[in-house]
C-alpha positions in Angstrom: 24.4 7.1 14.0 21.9 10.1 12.0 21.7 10.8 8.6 20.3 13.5 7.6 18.1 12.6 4.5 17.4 16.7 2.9 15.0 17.2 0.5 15.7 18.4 -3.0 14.2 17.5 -6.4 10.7 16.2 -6.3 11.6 12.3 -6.7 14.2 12.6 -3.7 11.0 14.1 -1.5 8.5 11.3 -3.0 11.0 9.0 -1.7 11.5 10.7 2.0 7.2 10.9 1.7 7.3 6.8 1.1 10.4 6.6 3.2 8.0 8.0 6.3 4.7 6.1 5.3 6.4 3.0 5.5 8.6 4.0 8.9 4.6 5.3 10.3 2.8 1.8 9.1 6.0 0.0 11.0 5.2 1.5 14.1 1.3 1.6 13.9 1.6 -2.6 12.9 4.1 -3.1 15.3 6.6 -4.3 12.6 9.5 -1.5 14.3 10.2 -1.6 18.3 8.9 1.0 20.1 12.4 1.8 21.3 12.8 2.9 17.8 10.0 5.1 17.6 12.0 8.0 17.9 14.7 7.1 15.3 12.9 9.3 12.3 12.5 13.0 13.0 11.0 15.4 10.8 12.8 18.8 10.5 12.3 21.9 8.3 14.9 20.4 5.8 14.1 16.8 5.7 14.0 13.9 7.9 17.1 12.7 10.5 17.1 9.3 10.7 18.9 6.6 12.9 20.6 3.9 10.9 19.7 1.7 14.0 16.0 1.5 11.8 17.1 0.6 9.1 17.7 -3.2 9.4 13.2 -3.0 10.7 12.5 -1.2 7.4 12.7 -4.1 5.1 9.7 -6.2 6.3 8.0 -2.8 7.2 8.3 -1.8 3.2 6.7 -5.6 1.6 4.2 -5.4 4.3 3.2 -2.1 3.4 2.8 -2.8 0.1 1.4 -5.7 0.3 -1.2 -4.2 2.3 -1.8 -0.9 0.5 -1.8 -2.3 -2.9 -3.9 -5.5 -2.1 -5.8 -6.7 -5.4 -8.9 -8.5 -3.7 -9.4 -5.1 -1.3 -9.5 -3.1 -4.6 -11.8 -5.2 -6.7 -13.9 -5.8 -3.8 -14.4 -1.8 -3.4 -14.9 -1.8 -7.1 -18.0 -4.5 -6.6 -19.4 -2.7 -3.6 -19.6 0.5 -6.3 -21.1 -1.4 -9.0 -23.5 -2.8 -6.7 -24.6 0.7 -5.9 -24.8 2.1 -9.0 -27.3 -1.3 -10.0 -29.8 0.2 -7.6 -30.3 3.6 -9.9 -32.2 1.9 -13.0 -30.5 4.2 -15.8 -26.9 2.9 -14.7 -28.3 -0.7 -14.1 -27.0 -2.1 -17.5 -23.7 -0.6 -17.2 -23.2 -1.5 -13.5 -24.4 -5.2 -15.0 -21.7 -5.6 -17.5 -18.7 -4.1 -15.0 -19.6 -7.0 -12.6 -19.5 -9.6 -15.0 -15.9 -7.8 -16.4 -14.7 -7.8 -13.0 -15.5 -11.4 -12.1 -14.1 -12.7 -15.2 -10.7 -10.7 -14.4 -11.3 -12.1 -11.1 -11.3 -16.1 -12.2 -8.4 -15.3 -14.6 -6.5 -14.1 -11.2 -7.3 -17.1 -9.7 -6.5 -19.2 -12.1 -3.1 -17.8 -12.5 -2.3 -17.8 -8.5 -3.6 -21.7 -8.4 -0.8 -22.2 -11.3 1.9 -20.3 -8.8 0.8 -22.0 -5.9 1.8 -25.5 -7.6 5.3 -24.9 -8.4 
């Protein structure tokens, strides 16, 4: 069966936009079947969609987020930055103290994941 999802106010279309990122990271992961790759259409008014998805979407939805919003990839990019802005000697001190703030934030996450991995 298709739905017809139509867009309207702006938090229905931010929903249809996350609703597709997540059907497009399925696909590209291999998460959804290719014989669903057809199952979402874009059209002028919104997106059809074939309800046959829907039970792939789930898994497709953590494992995007997990993915996108990963904590280490983000703090990592924020070191790489720091480390960059070290090499120019007027940002030196500043780029200094943002490590040090970002490993400490670092050991309190792991400190805190060690505690949830022991229950």
């Amino acid at each position: 069966m298709k739905v017809e999802l139509r867009m309207g106010e702006w938090m229905i279309n931010m929903g249809l936009v996350g609703l597709y990122r997540v059907f497009e990271y399925g696909q590209k992961q291999g998460i959804i079947h290719d014989e669903y790759k057809n199952s979402m259409v874009i059209q002028p008014w919104g997106i059809e969609l074939d309800t046959n998805v829907l039970p792939q979407l789930p898994r497709a939805y953590f494992l995007y987020l997990l993915d996108e919003y990963r904590v280490a990839r983000r703090e990592s990019e924020k070191l790489d930055t720091y480390m960059e802005q070290a090499k120019k000697e007027e940002q030196f001190k500043n780029a200094v103290s943002s490590i040090k703030k970002t490993m400490e934030i670092g050991k309190k996450v792991l400190k805190v994941l060690s505690e949830l991995s022991g229950i």
